[in-house]
C-alpha positions as CSV (number, residue, x, y, z in Angstrom):
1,X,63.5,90.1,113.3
2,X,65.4,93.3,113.0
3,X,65.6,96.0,116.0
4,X,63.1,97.9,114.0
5,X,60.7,95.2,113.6
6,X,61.0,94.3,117.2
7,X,60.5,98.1,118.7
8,X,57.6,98.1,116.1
9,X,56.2,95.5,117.5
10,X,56.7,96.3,121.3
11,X,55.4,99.5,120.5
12,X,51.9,98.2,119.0
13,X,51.5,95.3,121.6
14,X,51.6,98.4,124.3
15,X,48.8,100.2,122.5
16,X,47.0,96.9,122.2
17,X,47.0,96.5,126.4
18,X,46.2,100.2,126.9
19,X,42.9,99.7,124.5
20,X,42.5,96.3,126.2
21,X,42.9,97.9,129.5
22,X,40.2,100.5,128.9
23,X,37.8,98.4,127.0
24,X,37.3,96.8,130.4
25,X,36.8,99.6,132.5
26,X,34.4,100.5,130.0
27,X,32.7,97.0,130.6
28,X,32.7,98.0,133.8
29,X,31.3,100.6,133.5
30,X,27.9,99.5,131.7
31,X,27.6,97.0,134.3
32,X,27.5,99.3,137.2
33,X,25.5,101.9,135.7
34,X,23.0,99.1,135.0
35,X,23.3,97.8,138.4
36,X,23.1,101.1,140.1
37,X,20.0,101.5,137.7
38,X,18.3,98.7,139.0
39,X,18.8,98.4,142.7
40,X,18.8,102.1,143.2
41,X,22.7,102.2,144.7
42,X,23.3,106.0,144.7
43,X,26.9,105.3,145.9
44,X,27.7,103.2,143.0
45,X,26.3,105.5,140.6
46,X,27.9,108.6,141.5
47,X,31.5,106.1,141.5
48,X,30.7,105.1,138.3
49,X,30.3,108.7,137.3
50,X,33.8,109.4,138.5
51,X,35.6,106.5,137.1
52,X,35.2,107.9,133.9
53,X,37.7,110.7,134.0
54,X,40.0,107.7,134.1
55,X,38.7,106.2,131.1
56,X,38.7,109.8,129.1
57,X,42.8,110.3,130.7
58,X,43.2,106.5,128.4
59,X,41.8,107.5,125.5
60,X,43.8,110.5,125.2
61,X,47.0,108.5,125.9
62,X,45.9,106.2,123.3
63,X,45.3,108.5,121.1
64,X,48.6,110.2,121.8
65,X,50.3,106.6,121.2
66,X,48.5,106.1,117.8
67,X,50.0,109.3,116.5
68,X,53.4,108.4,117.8
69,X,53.4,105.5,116.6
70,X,52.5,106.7,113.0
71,X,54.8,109.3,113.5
72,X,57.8,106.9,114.4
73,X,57.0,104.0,112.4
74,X,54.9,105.1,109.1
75,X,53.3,101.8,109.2
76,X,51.4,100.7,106.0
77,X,49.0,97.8,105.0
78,X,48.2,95.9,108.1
79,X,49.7,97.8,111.2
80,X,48.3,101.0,109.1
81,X,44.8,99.2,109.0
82,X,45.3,98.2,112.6
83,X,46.0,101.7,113.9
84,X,43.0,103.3,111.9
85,X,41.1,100.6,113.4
86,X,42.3,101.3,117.5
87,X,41.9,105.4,116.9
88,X,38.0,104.5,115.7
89,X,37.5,101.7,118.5
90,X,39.3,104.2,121.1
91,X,36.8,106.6,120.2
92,X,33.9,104.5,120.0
93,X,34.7,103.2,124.0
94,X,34.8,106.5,125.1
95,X,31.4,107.3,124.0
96,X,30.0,103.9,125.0
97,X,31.5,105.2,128.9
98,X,29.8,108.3,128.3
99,X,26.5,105.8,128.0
100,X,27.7,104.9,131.1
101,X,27.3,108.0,132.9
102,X,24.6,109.0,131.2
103,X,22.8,106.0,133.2
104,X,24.0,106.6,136.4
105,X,23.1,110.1,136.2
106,X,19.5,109.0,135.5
107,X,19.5,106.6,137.8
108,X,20.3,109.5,140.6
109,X,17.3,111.1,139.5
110,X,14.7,108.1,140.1
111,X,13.3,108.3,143.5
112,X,12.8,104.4,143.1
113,X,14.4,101.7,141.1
114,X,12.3,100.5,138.1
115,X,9.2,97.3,138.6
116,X,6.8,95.4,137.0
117,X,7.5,94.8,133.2
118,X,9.4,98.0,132.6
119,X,12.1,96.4,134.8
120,X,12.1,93.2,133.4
121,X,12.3,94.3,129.9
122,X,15.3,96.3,131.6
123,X,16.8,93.1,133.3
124,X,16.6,91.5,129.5
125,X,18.0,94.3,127.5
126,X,20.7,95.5,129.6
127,X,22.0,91.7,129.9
128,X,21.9,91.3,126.1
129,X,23.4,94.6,125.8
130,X,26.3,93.8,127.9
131,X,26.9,90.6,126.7
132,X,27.1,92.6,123.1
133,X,30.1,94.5,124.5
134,X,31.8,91.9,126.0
135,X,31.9,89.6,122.9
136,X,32.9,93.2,120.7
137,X,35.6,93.6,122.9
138,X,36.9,90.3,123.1
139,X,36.8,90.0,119.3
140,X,39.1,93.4,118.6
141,X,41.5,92.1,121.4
142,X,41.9,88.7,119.4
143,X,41.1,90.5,116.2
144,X,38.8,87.7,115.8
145,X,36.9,88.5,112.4
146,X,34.5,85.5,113.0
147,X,33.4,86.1,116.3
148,X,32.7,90.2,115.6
149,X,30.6,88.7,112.4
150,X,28.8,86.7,114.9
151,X,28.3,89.4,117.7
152,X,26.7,92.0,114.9
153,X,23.7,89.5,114.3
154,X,22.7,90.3,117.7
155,X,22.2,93.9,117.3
156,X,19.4,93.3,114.5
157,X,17.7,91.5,117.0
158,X,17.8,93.8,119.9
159,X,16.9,96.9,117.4
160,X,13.4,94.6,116.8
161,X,13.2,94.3,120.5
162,X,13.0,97.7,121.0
163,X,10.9,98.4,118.6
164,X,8.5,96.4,120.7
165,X,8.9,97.7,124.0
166,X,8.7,101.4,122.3
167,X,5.5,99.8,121.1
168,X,4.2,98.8,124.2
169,X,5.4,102.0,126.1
170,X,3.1,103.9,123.2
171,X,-0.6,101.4,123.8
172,X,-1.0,102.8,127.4
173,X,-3.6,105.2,128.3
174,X,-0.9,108.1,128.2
175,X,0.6,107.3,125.1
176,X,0.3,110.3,123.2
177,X,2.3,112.2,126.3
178,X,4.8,109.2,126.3
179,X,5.5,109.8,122.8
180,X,5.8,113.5,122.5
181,X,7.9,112.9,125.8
182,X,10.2,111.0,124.4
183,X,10.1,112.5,120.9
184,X,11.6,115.5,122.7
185,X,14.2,113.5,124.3
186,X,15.3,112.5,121.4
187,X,15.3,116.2,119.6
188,X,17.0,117.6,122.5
189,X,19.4,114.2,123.4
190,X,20.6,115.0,119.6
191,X,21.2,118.8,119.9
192,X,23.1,118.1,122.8
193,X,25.1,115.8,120.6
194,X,25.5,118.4,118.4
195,X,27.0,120.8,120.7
196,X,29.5,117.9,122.0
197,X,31.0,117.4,118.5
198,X,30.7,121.5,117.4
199,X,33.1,122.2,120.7
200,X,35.4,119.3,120.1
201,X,35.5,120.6,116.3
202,X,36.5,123.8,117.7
203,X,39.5,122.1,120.0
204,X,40.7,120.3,117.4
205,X,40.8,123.8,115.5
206,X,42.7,125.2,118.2
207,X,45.1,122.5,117.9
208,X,46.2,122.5,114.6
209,X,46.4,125.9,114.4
210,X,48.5,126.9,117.3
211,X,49.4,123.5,118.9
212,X,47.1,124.7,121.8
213,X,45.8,121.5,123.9
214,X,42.1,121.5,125.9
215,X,42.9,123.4,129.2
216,X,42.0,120.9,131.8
217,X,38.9,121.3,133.4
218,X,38.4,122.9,137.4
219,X,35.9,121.4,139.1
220,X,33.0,123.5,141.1
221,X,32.9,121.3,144.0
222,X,30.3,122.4,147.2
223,X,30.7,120.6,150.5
224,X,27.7,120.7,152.5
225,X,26.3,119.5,156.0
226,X,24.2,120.7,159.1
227,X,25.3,124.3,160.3
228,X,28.5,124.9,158.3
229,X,30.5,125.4,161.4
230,X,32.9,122.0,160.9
231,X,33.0,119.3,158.7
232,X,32.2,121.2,155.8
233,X,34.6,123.9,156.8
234,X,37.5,121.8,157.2
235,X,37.2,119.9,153.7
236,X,36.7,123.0,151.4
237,X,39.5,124.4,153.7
238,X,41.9,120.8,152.9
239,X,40.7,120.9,148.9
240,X,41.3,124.6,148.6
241,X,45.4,123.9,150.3
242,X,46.0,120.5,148.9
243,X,44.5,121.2,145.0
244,X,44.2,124.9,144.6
245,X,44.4,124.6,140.3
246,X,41.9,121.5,140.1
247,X,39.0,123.2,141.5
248,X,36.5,126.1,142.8
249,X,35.4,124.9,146.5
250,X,32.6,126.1,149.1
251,X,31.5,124.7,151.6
252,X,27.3,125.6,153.0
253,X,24.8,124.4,155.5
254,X,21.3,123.7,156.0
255,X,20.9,125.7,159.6
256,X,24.2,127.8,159.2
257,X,25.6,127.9,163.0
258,X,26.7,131.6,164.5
259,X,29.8,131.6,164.4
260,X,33.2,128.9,163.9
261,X,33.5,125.8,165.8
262,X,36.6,127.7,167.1
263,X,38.8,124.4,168.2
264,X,38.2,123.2,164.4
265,X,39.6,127.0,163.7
266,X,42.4,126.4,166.2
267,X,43.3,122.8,165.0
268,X,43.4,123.5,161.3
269,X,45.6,126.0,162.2
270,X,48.1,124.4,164.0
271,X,48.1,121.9,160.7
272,X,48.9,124.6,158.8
273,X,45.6,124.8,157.0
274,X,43.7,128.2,156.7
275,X,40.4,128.9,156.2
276,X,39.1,131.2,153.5
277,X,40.0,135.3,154.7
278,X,36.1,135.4,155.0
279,X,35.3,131.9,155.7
280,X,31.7,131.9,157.8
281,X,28.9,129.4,158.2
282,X,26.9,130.2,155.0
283,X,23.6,129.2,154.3
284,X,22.9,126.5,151.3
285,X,21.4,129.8,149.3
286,X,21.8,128.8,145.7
287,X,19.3,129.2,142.7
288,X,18.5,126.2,140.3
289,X,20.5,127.6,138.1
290,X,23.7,128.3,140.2
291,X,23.0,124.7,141.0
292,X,24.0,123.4,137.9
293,X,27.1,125.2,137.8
294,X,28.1,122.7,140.6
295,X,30.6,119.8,139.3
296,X,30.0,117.7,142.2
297,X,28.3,118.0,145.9
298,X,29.7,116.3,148.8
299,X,27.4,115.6,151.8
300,X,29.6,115.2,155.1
301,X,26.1,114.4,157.2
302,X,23.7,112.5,155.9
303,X,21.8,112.2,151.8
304,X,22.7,114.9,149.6
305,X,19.1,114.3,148.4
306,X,18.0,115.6,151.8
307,X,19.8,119.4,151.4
308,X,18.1,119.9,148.2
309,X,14.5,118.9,146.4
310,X,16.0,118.1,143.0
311,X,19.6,117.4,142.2
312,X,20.8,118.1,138.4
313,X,21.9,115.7,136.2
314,X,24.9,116.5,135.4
315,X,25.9,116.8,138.9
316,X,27.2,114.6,141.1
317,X,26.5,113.5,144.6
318,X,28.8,112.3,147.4
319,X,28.7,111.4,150.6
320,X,31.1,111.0,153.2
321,X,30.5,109.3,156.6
322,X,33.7,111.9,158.8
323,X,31.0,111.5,162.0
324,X,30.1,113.5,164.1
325,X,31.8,117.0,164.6
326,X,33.2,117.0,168.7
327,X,31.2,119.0,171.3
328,X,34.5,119.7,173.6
329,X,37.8,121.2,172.8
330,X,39.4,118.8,175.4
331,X,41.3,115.8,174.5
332,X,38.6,113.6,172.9
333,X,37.3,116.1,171.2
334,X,41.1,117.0,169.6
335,X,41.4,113.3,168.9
336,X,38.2,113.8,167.2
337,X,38.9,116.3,164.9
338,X,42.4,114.7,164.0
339,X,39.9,111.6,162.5
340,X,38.1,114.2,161.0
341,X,40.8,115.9,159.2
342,X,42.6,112.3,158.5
343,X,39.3,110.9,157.1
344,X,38.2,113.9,155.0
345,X,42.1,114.4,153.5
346,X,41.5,111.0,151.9
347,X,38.3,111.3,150.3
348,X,39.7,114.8,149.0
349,X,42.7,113.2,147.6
350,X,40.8,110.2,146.2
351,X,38.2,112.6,144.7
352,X,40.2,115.1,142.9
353,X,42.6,112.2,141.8
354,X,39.8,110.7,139.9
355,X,38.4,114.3,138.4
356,X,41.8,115.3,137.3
357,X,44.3,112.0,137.7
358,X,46.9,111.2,139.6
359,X,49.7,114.7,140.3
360,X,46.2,116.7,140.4
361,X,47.6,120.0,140.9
């Protein structure tokens, strides 16, 4: 084999692993979301929600790779085939993780996990769904032609399957409102679609044109507990000092205290970390609508679900267990707020590390 055959080679067994790599977080994925779905896990919902930034950063390195590689190589016949093949199947994951999300984000929204038939149906589906993907994945990786013939039988069957449960669903009492429900869904699920591809049509313009790339996203993240005067404080005050490009912070309470826990004022200080020039206990004051403009809230006492009557969907919920904020400024209560601050710094790392990768700025 020549030097050129072997760096092809190298090259297109690395782009094999990354798609490998990111076909199972995918898997993961589905199987959280429908685990989160069903037992009504909140935590795992909203991680499953976050853990796909992660899978969008792959498929833009794969897709980054492809184009190298066709740029470096100008492969033809079968590694040209085989490259067409991982820039479809790259794209195709990334939408079955945005399935994903799209799962957990409903399943924040149910005040109670699915019973009766509904959830067994669910149970049925969901397992044949995931078996699906696993067998579809395991065939590209091997490039297994006879196994991917296999697995496609299956989805004929589940499409007749759901035709039946959409048929059940229908012969209850409230059908006609089931149906127009869901017939709106479906209008509305596709003009969101719509939108998705119209803005990505416009990046794409962008890029050929000027070799412009998507400006990475800031995040609107609110921090929120009791009275403002602490916890809350201190991590919009750590997020806004250790990421000040990756996101828009505040920080709110329920019963907004009078003033500063001063010693939380006084310790930040002497860590080198300020507060915002008008930094204040705030009340949580926001319409629905400013609502929605929030990326993700974090709850540093207690549910998020308990601040506010109805979360939106494309929000996300966190909550961090810091404890309680100290009622002394001797030294228990210093000791205190160094586990705050130690805790907190963590959870804001791991956070906007997940939104924006790893070197967030």
């Amino acid at each position: 084999m020549s030097h050129f055959e072997e760096r092809l080679e190298r090259d297109l067994v690395a782009i094999r692993a990354q798609v490998a790599s990111m076909a199972e977080r995918v898997e993961t994925g589905i199987s959280n979301a429908m685990h989160a779905l069903q037992t009504g896990n909140n935590k795992l919902a909203s991680a499953t929600i976050l853990a796909d930034h992660d899978i969008n950063r792959s498929m833009r390195r794969i897709d980054q790779l492809c184009h190298k590689f066709i740029a470096t190589h100008l492969p033809s016949a079968g590694h040209l085939r085989l490259l067409s093949s991982v820039i479809r199947a790259n794209i195709e994951l990334e939408r079955i993780g945005d399935y994903a999300v799209v799962i957990a984000r409903e399943s924040l929204q149910l005040p109670t996990p699915p019973t009766g038939p509904l959830s067994r149906e669910l149970e049925r589906v969901g397992s044949e769904t995931q078996l699906m993907l696993n067998q579809s994945i395991k065939a590209f990786n091997e490039l297994n032609a006879e196994m991917a013939k296999s697995t496609m039988i299956m989805e004929e069957q589940m499409e007749n399957d759901l035709d039946i449960i959409y048929s059940e669903l229908m012969s209850n009492d409230e059908r006609d409102a089931v149906k127009n429900l869901l017939a709106m869904f479906a209008v509305f699920n596709q003009l969101k679609r719509v939108a998705d591809q119209a803005k990505n049509l416009c990046e794409e313009t962008v890029f050929a044109a000027t070799g412009g790339t998507k400006t990475p996203k800031v995040f609107n993240i609110l921090f929120v507990d009791e009275d403002n005067s602490c916890q809350s404080q201190m991590a919009e005050a750590i997020a806004r000092k250790s990421f000040p490009e990756s996101g828009n912070y505040q920080s709110a309470g329920r019963q907004p205290a009078a003033k500063l826990n001063p010693d939380m004022v006084k310790f930040l200080e002497s860590h080198g970390t300020s507060l915002a020039p008008t930094a204040k206990p705030s009340p949580i004051d926001m319409t629905p609508l400013q609502l929605t403009t929030q990326h993700v809230i974090v709850s540093l006492q207690g549910p998020v679900k308990s601040y506010f009557e109805q979360i939106p969907f494309h929000t996300t919920p966190l909550e961090w267990d810091v404890g309680p904020a100290p009622e002394r400024g001797d030294e228990a209560g210093i000791k205190r707020l160094e586990e705050i601050y130690r805790d907190t710094a963590i959870q804001v790392r791991d956070l906007m590390e997940a939104l924006r990768g790893e070197g967030a700025p």
